[in-house]
GUZA-148221 format. One record per residue: x, y, z of N, C-alpha, C in turn; chain. Coordinates in steps of 0.05 Angstrom, whole numbers. Example, Ala and Ser with C-alpha at 12.3 -4.5 7.8 and 13.67 -1.06 7.14 Angstrom:
BEGIN
{{264, -114, 156}, {246, -90, 156}, {264, -66, 156}, "A"}
{{257, -45, 142}, {273, -21, 143}, {258, 1, 157}, "A"}
end
This chain:
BEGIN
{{667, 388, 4020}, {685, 403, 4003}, {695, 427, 4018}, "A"}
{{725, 437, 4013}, {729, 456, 4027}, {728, 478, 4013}, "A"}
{{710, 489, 4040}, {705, 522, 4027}, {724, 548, 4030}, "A"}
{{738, 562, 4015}, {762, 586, 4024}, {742, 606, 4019}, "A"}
{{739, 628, 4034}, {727, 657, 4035}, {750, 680, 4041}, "A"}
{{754, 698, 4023}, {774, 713, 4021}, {763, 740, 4034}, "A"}
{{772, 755, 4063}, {764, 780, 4071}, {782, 794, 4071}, "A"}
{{788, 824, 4058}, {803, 841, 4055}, {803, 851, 4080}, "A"}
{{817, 856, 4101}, {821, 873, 4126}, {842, 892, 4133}, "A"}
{{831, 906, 4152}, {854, 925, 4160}, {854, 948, 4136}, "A"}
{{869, 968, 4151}, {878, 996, 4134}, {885, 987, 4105}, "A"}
{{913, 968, 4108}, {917, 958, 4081}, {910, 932, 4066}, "A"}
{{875, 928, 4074}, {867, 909, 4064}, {874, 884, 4055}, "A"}
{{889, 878, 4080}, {912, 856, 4076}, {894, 825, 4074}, "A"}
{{890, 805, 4049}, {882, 784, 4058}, {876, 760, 4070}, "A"}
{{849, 767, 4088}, {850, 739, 4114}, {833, 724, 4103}, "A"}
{{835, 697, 4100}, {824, 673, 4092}, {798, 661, 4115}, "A"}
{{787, 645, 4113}, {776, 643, 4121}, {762, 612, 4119}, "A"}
{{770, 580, 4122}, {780, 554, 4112}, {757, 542, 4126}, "A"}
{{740, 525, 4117}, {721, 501, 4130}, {713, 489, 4108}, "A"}
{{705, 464, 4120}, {700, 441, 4106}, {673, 450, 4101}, "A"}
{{655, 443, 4081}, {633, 447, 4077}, {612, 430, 4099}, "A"}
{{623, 419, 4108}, {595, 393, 4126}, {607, 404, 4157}, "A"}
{{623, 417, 4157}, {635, 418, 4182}, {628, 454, 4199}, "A"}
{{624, 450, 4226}, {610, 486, 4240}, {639, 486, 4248}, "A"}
{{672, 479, 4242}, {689, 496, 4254}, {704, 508, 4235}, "A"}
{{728, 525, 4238}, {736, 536, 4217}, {768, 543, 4225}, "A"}
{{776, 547, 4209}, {810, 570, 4212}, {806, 593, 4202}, "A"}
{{823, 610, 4208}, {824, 639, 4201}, {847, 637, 4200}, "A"}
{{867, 644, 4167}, {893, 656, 4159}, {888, 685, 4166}, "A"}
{{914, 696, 4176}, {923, 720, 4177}, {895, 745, 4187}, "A"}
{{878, 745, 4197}, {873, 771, 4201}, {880, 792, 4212}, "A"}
{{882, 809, 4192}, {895, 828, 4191}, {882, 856, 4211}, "A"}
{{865, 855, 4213}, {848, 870, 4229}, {811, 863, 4227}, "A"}
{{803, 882, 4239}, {780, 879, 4243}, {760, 859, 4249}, "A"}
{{767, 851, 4272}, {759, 822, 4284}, {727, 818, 4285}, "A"}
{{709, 838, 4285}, {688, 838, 4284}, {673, 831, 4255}, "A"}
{{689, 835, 4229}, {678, 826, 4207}, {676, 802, 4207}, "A"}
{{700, 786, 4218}, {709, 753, 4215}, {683, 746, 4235}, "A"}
{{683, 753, 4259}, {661, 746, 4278}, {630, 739, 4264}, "A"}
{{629, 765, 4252}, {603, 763, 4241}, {594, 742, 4213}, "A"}
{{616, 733, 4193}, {618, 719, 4182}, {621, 693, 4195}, "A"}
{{634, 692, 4218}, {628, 659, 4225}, {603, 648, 4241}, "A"}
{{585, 678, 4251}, {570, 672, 4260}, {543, 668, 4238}, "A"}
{{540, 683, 4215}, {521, 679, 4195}, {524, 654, 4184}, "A"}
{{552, 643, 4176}, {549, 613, 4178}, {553, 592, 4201}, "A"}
{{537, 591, 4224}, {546, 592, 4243}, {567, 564, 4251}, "A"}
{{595, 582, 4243}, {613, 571, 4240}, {627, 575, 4277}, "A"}
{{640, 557, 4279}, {664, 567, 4305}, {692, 564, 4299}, "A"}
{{709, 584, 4306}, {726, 581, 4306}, {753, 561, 4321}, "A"}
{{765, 542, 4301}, {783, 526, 4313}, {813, 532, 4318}, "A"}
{{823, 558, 4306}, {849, 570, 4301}, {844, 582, 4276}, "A"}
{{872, 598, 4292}, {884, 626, 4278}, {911, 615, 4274}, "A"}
{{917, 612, 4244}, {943, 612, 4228}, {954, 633, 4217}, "A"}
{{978, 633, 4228}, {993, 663, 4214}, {1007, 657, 4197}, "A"}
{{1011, 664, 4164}, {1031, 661, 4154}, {1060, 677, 4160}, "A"}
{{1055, 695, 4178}, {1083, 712, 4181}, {1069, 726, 4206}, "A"}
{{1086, 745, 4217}, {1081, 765, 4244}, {1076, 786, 4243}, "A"}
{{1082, 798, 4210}, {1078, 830, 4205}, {1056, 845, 4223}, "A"}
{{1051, 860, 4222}, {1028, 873, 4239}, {1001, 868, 4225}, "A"}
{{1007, 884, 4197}, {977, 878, 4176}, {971, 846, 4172}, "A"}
{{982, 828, 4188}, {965, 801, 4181}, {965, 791, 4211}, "A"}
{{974, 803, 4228}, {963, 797, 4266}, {938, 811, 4275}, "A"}
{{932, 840, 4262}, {926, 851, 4285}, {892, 852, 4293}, "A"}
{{879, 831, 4281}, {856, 818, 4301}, {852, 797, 4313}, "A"}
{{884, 790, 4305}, {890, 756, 4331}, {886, 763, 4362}, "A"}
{{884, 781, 4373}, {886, 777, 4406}, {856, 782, 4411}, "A"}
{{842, 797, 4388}, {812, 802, 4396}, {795, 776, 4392}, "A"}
{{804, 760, 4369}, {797, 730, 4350}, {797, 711, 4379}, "A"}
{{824, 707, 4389}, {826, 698, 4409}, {811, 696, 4442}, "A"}
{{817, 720, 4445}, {795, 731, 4469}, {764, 720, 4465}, "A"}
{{755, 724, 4449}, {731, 722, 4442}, {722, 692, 4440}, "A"}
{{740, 679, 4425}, {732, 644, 4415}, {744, 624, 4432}, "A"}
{{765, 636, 4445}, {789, 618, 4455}, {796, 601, 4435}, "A"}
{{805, 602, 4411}, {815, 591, 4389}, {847, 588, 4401}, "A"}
{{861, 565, 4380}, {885, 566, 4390}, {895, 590, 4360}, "A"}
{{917, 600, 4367}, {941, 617, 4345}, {961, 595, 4341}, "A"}
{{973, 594, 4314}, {998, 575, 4314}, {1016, 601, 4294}, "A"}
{{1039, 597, 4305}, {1063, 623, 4292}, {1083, 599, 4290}, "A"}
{{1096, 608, 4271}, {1117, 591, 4271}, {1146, 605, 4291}, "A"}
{{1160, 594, 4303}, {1183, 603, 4323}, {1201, 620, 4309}, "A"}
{{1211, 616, 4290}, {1229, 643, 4282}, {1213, 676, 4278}, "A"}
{{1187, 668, 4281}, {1179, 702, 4276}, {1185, 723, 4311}, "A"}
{{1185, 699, 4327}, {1192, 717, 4349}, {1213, 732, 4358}, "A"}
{{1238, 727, 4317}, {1252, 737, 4326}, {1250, 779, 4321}, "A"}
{{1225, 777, 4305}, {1213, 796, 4289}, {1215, 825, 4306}, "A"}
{{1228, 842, 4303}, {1238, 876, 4317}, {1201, 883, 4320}, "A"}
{{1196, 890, 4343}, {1166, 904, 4353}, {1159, 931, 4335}, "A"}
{{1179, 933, 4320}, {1166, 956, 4302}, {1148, 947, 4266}, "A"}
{{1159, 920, 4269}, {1147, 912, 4246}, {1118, 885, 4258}, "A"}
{{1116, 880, 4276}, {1098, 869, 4290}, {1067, 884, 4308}, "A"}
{{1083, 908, 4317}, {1058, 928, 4331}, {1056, 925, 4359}, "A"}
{{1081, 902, 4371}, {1078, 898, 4385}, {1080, 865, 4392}, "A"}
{{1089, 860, 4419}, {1094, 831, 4419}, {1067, 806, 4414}, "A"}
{{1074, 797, 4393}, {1067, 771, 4381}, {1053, 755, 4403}, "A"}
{{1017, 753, 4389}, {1004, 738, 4404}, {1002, 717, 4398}, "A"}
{{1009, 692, 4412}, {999, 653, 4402}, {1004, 635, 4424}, "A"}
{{989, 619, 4412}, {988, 599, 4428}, {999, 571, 4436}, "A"}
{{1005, 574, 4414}, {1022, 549, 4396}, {1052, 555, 4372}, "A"}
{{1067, 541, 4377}, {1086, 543, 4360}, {1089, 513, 4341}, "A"}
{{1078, 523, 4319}, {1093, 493, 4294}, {1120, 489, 4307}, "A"}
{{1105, 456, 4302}, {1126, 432, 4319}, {1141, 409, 4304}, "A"}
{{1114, 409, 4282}, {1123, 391, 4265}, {1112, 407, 4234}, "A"}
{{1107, 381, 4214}, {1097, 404, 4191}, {1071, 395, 4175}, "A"}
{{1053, 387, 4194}, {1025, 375, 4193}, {1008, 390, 4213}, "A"}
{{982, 403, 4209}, {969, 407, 4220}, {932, 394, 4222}, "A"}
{{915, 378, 4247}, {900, 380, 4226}, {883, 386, 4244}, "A"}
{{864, 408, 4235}, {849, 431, 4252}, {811, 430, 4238}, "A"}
{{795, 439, 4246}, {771, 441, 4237}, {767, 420, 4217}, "A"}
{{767, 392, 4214}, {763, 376, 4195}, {787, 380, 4168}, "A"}
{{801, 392, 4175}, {826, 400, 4154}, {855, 392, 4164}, "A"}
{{864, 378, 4138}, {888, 381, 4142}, {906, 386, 4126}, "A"}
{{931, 404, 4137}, {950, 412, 4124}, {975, 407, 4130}, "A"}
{{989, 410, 4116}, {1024, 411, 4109}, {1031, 438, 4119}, "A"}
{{1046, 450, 4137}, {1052, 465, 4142}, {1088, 468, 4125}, "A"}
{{1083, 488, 4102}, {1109, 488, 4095}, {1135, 510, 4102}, "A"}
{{1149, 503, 4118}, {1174, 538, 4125}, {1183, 548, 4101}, "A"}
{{1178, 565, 4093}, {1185, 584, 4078}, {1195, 612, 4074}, "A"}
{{1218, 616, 4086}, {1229, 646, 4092}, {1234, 655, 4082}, "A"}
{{1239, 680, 4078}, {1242, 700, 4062}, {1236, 727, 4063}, "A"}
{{1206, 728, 4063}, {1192, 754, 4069}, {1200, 756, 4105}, "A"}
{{1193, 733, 4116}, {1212, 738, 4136}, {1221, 713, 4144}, "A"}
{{1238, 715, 4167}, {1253, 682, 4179}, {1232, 667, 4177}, "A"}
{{1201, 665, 4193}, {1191, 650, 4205}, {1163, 643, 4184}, "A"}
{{1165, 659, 4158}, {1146, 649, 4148}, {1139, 623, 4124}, "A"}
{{1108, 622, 4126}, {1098, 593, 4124}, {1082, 594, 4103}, "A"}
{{1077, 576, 4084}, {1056, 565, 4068}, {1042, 537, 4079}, "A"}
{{1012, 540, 4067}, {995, 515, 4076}, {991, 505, 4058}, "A"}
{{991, 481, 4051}, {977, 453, 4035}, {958, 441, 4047}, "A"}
{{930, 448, 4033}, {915, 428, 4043}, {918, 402, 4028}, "A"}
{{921, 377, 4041}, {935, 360, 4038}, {906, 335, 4024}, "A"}
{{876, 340, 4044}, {858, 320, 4029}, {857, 323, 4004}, "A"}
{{852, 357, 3992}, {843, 363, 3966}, {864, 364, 3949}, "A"}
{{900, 355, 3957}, {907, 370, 3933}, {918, 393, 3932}, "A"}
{{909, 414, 3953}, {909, 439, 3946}, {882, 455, 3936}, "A"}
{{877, 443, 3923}, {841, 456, 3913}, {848, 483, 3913}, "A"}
{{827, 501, 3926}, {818, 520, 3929}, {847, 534, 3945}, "A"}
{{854, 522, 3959}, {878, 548, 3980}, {907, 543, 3960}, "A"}
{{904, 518, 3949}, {925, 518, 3917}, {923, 543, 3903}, "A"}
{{898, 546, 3890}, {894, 565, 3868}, {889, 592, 3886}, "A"}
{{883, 595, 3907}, {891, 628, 3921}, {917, 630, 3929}, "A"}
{{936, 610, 3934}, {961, 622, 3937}, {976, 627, 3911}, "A"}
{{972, 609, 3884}, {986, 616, 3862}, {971, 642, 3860}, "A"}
{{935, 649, 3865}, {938, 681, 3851}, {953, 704, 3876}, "A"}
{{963, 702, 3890}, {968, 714, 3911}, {1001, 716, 3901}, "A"}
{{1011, 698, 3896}, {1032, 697, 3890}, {1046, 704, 3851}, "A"}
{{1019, 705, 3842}, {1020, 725, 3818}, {1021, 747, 3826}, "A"}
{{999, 758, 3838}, {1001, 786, 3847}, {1019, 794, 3855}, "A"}
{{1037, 788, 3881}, {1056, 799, 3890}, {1084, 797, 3885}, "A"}
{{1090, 775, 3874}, {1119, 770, 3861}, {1130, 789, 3842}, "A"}
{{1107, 797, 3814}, {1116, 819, 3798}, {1118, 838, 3807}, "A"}
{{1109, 842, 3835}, {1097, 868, 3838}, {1124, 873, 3857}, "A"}
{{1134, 859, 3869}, {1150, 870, 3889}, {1175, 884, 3877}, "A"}
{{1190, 902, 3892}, {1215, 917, 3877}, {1237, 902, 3903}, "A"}
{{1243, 877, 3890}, {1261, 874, 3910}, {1273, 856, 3883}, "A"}
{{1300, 853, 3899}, {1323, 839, 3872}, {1306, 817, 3863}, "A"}
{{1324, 806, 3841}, {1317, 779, 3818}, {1330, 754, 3843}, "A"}
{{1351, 751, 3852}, {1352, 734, 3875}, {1338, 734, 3899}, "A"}
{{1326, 753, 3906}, {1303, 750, 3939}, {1283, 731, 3921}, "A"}
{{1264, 739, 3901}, {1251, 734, 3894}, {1245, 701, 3889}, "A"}
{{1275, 701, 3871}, {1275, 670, 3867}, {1278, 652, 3894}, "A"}
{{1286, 663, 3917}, {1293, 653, 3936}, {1268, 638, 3950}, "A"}
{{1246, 669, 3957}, {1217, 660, 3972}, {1211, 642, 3947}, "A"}
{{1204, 640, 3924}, {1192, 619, 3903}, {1207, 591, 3907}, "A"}
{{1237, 589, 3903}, {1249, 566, 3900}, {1237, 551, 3933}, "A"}
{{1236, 562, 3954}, {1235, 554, 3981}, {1207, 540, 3975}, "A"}
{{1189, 557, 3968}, {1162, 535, 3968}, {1164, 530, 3952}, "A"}
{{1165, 521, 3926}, {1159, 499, 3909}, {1186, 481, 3919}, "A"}
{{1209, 482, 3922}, {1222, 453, 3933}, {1206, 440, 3953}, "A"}
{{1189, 448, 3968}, {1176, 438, 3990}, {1147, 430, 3982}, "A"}
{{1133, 426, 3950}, {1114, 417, 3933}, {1126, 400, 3927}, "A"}
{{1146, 398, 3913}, {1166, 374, 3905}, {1187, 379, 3899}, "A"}
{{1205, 357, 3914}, {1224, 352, 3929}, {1248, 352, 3916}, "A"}
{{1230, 335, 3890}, {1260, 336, 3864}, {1270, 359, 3851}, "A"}
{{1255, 378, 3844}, {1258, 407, 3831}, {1286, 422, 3852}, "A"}
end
């Protein structure tokens, strides 16, 4: 069964995920945002290894313990290509990976997902489907993730509908 572990990181406690199969020692890491040594120590208490680093976007608060993540595990990074088009002031600096989504399937640590494009927040960003379960568990953290922040944002009634309409047409196809 897949297990999601949710770590708040960085200054603005931005959420990094943390994805393995329950029978399985490898793992993914969404977005960390900093502090590469918490994720370390959590994969090592379950002594998990790391198989990749997925970014949903390039911002800085969800990169900036990818080059230490990396160094350390030799994990692959996958970014999707339009974030490179992202100004170094909203990144921290040029964009570390290894990999660029090629297609819109990934399947990493005993997992696999649907990699869905979804722009908005910015050109290049992505939602994941895990595709064995359904969604399961990274289903129900992205709808509360996406409760949270939708009301919350002060941006127009069209941006809004825009990032929403983009992923759910890409849940289903007919909508």
């Amino acid at each position: 069964m897949m297990q999601v572990t949710r770590l708040p990181l960085g200054v603005y406690q931005t959420n990094c995920y943390i994805i393995y199969e329950e029978s399985s020692k490898t793992c993914c890491v969404l977005d960390p945002g900093g502090e590469a040594k918490k994720v370390l120590e959590f994969m090592e208490i379950r002594g998990l290894t790391l198989d990749a680093v997925l970014l949903t976007h390039g911002h800085f608060d969800h990169v900036g313990a990818v080059k230490t993540l990396a160094a350390e595990t030799n994990c692959l990074v996958y970014l999707h290509r339009e974030e490179l088009a992202l100004p170094e002031m909203f990144t921290a600096g040029p964009l570390f990976y290894t990999d660029l989504y090629e297609n819109n399937t990934l399947s990493l640590a005993g997992l696999d997902f649907r990699v869905m494009h979804t722009p908005g927040h910015t050109p290049g960003s992505v939602c994941y489907y895990d595709q064995k379960n359904g969604g399961g568990k990274m289903k129900k953290e992205l709808i509360n993730e996406m409760n949270l922040r939708i009301p919350a944002l002060s941006l127009n009634e069209g941006y809004a509908r825009y990032v929403v309409s983009s992923f759910v047409a890409q849940l289903d196809p007919t909508l």
